[in-house]
C-alpha positions in Angstrom: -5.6 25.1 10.0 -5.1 24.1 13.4 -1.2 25.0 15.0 0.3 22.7 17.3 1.1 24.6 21.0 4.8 23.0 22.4 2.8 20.5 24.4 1.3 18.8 21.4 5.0 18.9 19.9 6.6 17.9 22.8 4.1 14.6 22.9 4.7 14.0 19.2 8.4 14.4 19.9 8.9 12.0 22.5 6.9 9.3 21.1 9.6 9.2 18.3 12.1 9.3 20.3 10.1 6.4 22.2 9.5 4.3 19.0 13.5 4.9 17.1 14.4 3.1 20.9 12.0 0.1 20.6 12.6 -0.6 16.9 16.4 -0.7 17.5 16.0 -3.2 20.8 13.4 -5.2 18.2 15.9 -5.2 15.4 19.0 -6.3 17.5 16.8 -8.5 18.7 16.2 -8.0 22.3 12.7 -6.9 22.1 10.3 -10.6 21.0 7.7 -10.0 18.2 5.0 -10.7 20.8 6.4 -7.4 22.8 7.1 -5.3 19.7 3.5 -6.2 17.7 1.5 -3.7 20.3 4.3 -1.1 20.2 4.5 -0.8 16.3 0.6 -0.8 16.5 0.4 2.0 18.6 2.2 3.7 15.5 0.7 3.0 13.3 2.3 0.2 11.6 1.1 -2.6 10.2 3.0 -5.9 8.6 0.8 -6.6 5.1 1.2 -9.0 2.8 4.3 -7.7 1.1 5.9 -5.1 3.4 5.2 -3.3 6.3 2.4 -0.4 5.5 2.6 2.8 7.9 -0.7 4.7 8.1 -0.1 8.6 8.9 -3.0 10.5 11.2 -4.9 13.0 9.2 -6.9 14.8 12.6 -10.3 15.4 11.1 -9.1 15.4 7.3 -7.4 18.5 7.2 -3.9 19.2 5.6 -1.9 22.0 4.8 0.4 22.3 1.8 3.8 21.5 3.9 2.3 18.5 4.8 1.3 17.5 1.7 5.3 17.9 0.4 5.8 16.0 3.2 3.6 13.2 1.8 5.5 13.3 -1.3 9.2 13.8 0.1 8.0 10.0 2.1 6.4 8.5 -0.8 9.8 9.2 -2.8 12.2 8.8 -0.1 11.0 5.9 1.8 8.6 4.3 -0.3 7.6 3.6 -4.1 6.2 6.9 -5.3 2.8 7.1 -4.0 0.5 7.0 -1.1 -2.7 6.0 -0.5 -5.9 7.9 1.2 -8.0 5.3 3.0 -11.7 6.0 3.8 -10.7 7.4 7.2 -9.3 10.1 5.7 -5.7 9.0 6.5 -2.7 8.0 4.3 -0.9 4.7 4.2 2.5 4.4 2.3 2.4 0.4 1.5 6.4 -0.2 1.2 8.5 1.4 3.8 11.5 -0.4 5.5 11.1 -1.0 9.2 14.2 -0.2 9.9 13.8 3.2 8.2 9.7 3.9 9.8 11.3 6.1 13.1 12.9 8.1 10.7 9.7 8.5 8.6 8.1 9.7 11.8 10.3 12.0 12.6 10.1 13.9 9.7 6.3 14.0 10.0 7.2 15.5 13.2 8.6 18.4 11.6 5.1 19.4 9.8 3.0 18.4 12.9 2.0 14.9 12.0 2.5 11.8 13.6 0.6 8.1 13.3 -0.5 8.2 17.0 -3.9 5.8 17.0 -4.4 5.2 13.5 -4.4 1.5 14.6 -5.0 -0.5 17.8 -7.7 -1.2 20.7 -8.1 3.0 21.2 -9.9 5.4 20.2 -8.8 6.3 16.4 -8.4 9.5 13.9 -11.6 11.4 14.9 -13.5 11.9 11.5 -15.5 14.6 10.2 -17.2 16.4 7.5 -14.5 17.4 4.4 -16.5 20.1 4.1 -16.0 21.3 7.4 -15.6 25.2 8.4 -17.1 26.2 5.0 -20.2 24.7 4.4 -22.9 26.9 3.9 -25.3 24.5 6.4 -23.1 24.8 9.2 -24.8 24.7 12.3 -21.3 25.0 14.1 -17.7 24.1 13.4 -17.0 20.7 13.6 -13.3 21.4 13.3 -13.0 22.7 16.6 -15.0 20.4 18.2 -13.2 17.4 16.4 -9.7 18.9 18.1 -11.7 19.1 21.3 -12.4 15.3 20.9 -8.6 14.9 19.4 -7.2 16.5 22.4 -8.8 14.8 25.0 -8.6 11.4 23.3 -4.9 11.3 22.3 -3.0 9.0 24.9 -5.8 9.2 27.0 -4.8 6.2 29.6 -8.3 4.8 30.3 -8.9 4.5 27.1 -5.8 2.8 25.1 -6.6 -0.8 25.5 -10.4 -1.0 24.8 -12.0 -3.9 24.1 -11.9 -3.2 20.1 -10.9 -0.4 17.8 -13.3 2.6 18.5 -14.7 5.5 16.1 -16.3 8.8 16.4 -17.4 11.1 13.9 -18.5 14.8 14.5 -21.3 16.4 11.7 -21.5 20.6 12.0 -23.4 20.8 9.8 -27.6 20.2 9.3 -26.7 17.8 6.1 -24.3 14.9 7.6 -21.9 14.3 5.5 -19.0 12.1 7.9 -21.3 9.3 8.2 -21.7 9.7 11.6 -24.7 6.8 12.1 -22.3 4.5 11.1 -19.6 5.0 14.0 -19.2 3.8 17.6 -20.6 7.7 18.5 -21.5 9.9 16.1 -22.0 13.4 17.0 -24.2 15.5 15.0 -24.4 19.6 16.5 -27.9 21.0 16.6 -30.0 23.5 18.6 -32.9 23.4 20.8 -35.5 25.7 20.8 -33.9 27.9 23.4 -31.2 28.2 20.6 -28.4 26.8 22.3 -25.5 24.7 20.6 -25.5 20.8 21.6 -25.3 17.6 20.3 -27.6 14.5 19.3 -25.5 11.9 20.3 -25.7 7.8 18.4 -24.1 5.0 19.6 -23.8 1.7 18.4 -23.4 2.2 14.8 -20.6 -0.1 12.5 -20.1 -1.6 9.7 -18.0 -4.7 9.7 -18.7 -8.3 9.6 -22.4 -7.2 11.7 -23.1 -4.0 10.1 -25.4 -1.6 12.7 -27.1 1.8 11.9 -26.4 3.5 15.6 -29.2 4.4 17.9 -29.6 8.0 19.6 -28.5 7.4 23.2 -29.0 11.4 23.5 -31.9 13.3 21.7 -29.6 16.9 23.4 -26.2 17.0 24.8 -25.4 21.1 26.2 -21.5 21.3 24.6 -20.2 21.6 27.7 -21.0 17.9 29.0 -19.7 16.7 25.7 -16.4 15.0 27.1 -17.7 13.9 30.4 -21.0 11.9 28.5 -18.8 10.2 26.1 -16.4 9.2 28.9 -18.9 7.7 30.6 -20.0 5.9 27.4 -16.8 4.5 26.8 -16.5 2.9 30.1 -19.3 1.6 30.2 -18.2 -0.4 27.2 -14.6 -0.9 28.5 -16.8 -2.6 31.6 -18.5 -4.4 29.5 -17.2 -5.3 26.2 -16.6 -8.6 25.3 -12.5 -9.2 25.4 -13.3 -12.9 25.0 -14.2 -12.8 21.3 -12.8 -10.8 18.7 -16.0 -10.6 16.6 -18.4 -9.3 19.7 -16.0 -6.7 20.7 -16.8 -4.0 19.2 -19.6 -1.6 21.2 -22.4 -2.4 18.0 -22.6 -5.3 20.0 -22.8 -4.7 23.4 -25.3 -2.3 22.8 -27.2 -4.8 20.7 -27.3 -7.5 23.8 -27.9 -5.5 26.3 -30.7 -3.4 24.6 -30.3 0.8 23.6 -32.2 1.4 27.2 -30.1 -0.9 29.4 -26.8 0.8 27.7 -28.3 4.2 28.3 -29.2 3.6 32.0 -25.9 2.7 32.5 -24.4 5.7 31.1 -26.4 7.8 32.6 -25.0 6.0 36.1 -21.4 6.7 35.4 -22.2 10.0 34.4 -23.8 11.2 37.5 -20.4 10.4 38.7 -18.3 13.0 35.9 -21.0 15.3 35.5 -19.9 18.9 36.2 -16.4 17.4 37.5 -13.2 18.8 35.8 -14.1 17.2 32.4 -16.7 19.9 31.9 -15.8 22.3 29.1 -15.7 25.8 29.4 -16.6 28.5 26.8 -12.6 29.6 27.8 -11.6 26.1 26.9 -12.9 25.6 23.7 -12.6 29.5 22.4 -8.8 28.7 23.4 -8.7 25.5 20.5 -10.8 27.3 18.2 -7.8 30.3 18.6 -5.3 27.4 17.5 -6.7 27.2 13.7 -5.8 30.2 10.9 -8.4 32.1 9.4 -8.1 32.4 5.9 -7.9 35.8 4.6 -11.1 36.0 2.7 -11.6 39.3 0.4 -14.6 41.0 0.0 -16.0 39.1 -3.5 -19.5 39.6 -5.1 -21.8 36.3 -4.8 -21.4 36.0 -8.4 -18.4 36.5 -10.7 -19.3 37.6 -14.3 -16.0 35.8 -16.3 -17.0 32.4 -14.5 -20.7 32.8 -16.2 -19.0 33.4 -19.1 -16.6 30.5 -19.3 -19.7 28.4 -18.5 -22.1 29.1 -21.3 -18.4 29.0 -23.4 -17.2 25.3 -22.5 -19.4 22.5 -22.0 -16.4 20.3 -20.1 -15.8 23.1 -18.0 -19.1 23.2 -17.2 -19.7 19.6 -16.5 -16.7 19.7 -13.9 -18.8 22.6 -12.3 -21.4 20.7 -12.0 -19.9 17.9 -10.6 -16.6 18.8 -8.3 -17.4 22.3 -7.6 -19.2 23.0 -3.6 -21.2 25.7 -2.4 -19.2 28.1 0.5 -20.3 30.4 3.2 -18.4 32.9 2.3 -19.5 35.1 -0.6 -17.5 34.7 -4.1 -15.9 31.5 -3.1 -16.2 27.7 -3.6 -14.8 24.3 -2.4 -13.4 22.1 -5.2 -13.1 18.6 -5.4 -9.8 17.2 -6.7 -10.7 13.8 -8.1 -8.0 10.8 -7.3 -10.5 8.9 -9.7 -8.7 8.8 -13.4 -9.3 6.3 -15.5 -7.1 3.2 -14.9 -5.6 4.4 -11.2 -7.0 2.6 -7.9 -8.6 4.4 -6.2 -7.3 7.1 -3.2 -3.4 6.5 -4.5 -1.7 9.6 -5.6 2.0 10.1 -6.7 4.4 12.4 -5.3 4.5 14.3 -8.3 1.0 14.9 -8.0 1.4 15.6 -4.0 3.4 18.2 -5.0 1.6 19.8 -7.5 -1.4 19.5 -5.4 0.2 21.5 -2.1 1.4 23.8 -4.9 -2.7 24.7 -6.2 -3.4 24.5 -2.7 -0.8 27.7 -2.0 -1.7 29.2 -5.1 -5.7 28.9 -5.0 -6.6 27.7 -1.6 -4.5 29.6 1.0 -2.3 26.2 1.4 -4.9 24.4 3.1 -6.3 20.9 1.7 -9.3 18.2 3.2 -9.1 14.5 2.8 -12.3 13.3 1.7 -14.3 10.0 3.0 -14.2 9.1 -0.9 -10.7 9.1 -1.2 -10.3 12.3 -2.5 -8.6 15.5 -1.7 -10.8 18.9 -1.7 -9.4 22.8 -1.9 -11.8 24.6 0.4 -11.6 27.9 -0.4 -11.0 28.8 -3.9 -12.4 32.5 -5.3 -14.8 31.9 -8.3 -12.9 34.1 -10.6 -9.9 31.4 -10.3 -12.0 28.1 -11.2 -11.1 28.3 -14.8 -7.5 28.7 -14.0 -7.4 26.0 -11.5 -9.5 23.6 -13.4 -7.0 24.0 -16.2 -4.6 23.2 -14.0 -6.1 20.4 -12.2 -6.9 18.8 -16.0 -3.5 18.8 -16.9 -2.3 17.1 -13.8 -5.0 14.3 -14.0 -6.8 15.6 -11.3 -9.9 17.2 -12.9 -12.5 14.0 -13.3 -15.7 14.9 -14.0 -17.5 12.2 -11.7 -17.9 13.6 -8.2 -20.8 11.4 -6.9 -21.2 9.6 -10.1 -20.3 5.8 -10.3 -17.0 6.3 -11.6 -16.3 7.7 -8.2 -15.6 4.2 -7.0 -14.6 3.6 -3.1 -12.3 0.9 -2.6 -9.9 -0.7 -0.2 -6.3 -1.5 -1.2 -7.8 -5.4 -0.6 -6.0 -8.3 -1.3 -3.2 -7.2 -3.5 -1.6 -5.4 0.0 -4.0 -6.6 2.6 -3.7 -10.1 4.4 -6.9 -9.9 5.5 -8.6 -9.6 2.3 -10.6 -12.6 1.2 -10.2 -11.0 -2.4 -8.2 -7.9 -4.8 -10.5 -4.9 -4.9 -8.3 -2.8 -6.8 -8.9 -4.8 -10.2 -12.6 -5.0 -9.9 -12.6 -1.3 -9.2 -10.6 -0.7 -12.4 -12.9 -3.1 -14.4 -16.2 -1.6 -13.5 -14.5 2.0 -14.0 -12.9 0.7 -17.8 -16.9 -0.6 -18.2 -18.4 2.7 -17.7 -15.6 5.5 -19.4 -18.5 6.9 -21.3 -19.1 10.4 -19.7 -22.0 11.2 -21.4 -23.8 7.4 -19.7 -22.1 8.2 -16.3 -23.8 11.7 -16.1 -27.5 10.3 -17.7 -26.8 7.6 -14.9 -26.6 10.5 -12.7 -25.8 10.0 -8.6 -24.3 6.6 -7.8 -22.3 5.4 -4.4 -20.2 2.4 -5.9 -18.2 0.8 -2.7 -15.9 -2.3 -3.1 -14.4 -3.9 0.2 -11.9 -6.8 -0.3 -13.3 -8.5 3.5 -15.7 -8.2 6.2 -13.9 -5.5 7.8 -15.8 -2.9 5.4 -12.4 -0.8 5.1 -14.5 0.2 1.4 -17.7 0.9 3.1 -19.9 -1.4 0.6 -22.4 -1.9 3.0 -23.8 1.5 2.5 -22.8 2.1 -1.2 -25.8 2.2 -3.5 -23.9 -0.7 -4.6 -21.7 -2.3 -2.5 -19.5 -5.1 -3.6 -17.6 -7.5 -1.0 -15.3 -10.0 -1.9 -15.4 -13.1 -0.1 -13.7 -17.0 0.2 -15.0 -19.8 -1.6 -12.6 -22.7 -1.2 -9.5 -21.1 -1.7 -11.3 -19.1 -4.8 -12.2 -14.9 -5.2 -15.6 -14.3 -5.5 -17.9 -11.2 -5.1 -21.3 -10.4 -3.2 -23.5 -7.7 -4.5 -25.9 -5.6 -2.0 -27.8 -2.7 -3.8 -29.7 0.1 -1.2 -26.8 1.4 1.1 -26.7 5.1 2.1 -24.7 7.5 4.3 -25.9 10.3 5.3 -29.2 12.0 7.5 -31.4 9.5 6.3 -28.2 6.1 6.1 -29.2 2.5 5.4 -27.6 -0.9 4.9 -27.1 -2.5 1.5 -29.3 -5.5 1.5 -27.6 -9.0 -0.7 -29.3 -9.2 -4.0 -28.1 -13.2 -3.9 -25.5 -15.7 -4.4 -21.9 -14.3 -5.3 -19.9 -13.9 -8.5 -17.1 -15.0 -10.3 -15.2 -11.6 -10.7 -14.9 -11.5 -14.2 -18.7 -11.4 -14.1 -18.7 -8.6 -11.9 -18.7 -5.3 -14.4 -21.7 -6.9 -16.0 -23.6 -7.4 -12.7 -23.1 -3.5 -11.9 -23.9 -3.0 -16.0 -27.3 -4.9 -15.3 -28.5 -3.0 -12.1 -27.9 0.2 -13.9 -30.0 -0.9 -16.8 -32.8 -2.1 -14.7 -32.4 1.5 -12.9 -32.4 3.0 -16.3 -35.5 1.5 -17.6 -37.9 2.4 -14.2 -36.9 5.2 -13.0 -39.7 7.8 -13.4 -37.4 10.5 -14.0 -34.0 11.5 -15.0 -34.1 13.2 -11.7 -34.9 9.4 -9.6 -31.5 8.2 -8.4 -30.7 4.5 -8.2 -30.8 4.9 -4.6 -34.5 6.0 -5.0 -35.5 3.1 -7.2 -34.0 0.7 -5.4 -36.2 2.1 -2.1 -39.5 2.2 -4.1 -39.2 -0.6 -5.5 -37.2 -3.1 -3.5 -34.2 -5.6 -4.4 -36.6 -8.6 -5.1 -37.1 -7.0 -9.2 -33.5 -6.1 -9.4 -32.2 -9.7 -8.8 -34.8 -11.2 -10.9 -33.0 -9.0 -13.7 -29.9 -10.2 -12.7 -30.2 -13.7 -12.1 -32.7 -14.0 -14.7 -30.2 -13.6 -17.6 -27.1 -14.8 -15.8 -26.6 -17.1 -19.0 -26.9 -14.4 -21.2 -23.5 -11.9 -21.3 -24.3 -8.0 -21.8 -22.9 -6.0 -24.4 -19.9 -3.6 -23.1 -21.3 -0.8 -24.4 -23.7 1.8 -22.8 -27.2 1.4 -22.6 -29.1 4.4 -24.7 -30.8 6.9 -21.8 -34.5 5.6 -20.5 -36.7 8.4 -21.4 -39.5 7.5 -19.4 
């Protein structure tokens, strides 16, 4: 867990102090909506449909336990009960007063956290791998260099009034798991054949109303050049991004018109002017962050623990939530576990205070009090001993946190969407709870196997459908909800972009579209083992809307389809 120094506190400090001034002037009102808007943005706060909604910085995903009770002392104090985790690993609470948000920022203060940059023209929360620090593919730690990135980023006055919001996510790690193809600069660590640690830089990438897999602007970055190259990307764009038009700001689409070689010449012109200047990191600078994160106090465990084996063979649901929500770890005798915020008949990413606090409380007791947000709305303990995973799952189960469907379609991504948002064209929460009534059958999930469903309530992609397996958008039709379908999307090394299987859908129709692909999936897959994302790549969309569309008069049974045994 990274430890703030007294500047970081001092920074956080001040910009309450900053904001408790500026929403007093606004509220007496000597400080016009048209001055306070970028103010209020700058911390995070939104106005929504019903209320304002505040979205808290989670750096990189990572939480410990204290700020976890903190989550829950807000959610009670100053809002309805719950919060929300949003796909950027953050967490929004949907109801505060305004009057009341420099108070709520204050007492994030107290645990290290602020909502510096979760919204506005700047660059935002950097993003990584949940996994992070324990994954047994680790090329390096993507924690530290995340803070690096964090550091250098926060305030950074060149940098807070770009032409659009702007993303980067870092992958340690030779299996990317933070999506990083689809950012505005991904990062993913590798070495070259001299073994040395550096970084294959993409550019470009978004998702959004043009979605873009990114480009690789650098095939090898040496760690050392890291913060001087991306400067000189990002001003490059801040040159050049288009400030007349909201929907061409954004960097996808600079590097689109101008071409990936054009964009790169460029960059490598400003960067002959930074290179090996004072934003050059030192092996002294960056051993100094990595000294600002705890090391858990691992024992020395065998590989393999003899009770867990036994409680296996013993319990067939404990060994399904094995299976499923249970992650490999570096270290030997340990494992990551997912806690799933994916119950039956709650939207997805909310959580309650109650559970906030019971969660900080497994994470003392099992985890040495360290949490991660995941990108699927989900919170993971990273370092549980294998001995404890009974115990904990136990736990867990009672508490409503123990869903069996890690990766499985009842793992459904969504955006809060229209019922908070005023952007949505359409409620995502519903759907997501519709599909998720539709498919409660556990045995039909797990035959169904490994499914990304993704439901985004506008073009903004705040549910990442475009590269869910199936990815689900609502959109406007005169005044009306309806919902596009795309089937193909994947994150990941080897990410891709949903492709529309055809016209839209009523949304009461929508649980039986998703019931239709998986029964296509079902009867042509060539093996239990053949995902839906592999069917849909061997065979194309063209048969699966034929499916589709080719019944549309014809209403499918709610109940599950009997397993394909080809």
């Amino acid at each position: 867990m990274y430890r703030y120094d007294n500047i970081d506190q001092q920074i956080v400090a001040e910009r309450v102090a900053q904001f408790r001034d500026q929403t007093r002037r606004f509220l007496a009102g000597t400080l016009a909506e048209d001055d306070f808007r970028p103010l209020r943005l700058q911390n995070g706060l939104y106005v929504q449909k019903h209320a304002p909604m505040l979205r808290v910085a989670v750096p990189y995903g990572m939480l410990s336990s204290a700020q976890v009770r903190m989550f829950a002392h807000i959610a009670r104090k100053y809002d309805r009960g719950y919060g929300h985790f949003s796909t950027r690993q953050n967490i929004q609470f949907n109801w505060p007063k305004l009057a009341q948000v420099p108070d709520i920022l204050a007492d994030l203060a107290t645990v290290e956290m602020h909502a510096v940059q979760t919204s506005g023209n700047c660059i935002r929360n950097i993003t990584t791998d949940h996994l992070a620090g324990v994954s047994p593919d680790e090329i390096v730690n993507p924690l530290v260099w995340a803070e690096v990135l964090r550091q250098w980023s926060t305030f950074h006055p060149e940098f807070a009034f770009l032409p659009r919001k702007f993303k980067i996510a870092v992958s340690g790690a030779t299996e990317d798991r933070a999506a990083i193809q689809l950012h505005d600069i991904g990062l993913q660590a590798i070495r070259n054949e001299q073994g040395e640690v550096g970084f294959k830089v993409y550019v470009g990438g978004g998702m959004g109303r043009t979605p873009i897999i990114g480009q690789v602007i650098s095939e090898f970055l040496p760690w050392k050049h890291l913060l001087t190259y991306l400067e000189a990307v990002l001003r490059v764009y801040n040159r050049y991004g288009r400030r007349d038009n909201l929907y061409k700001a954004r960097i996808k689409i600079l590097v689109k018109e101008r071409t990936l070689a054009v964009y790169r010449d460029e960059v490598e012109a400003e960067w002959a002017n930074l290179v090996d200047g004072p934003g050059t990191l030192s092996k002294d600078m960056v051993d100094g962050i990595a000294a600002r994160f705890t090391t858990p106090a691992y024992r020395a465990l065998p590989k393999k623990d003899a009770e867990l084996q036994t409680y296996l063979d013993a319990e067939g649901a404990f060994e399904r939530w094995h299976g499923r929500n249970v992650h490999a770890h570096k270290v030997p005798g340990y494992a990551a576990v997912t806690l799933s915020l994916k119950r039956p008949g709650v939207p997805p990413g909310d959580v309650t205070d109650v559970q906030l606090e019971a969660i900080a409380e497994l994470a003392d007791r099992y985890s040495f009090g360290e949490l991660r947000v995941t990108h699927e709305q989900n919170v993971v303990l990273p370092d549980v001993e294998l001995r404890e995973l009974h115990a904990l799952w136990r736990e867990a189960k009672a508490l409503g946190l123990a869903t069996p469907n890690i990766g499985l379609i009842t793992n459904i991504i969504a955006c809060p969407g229209g019922d908070f948002c005023s952007l949505a064209n359409a409620v995502s929460i519903p759907v997501a709870l519709a599909i998720d009534e539709r498919f409660q059958n556990l045995d039909y999930v797990h035959d169904i196997g490994e499914l990304d469903l993704n439901i985004s309530g506008c073009m903004n992609s705040c549910g990442h459908h475009h590269i869910g397996h199936i990815g689900i958008l609502g959109v406007d039709k005169n005044g009306e909800e309806w919902y596009q379908i795309s089937i193909g999307g994947a994150q990941g090394n080897h990410a891709s972009l949903g492709k529309v299987i055809g016209p839209s859908f009523a949304r009461a129709d929508v649980p039986d579209v998703v019931e239709k692909l998986i029964e296509y999936y079902l009867e042509h897959r060539d093996s239990p083992e053949e995902r839906f994302i592999d069917v849909v790549q061997r065979l194309g969309v063209e048969p699966f809307k034929k499916h589709v569309y080719g019944n549309s008069d014809k209403k499918q049974a709610h109940r599950p389809r009997q397993l394909a045994t080809t």
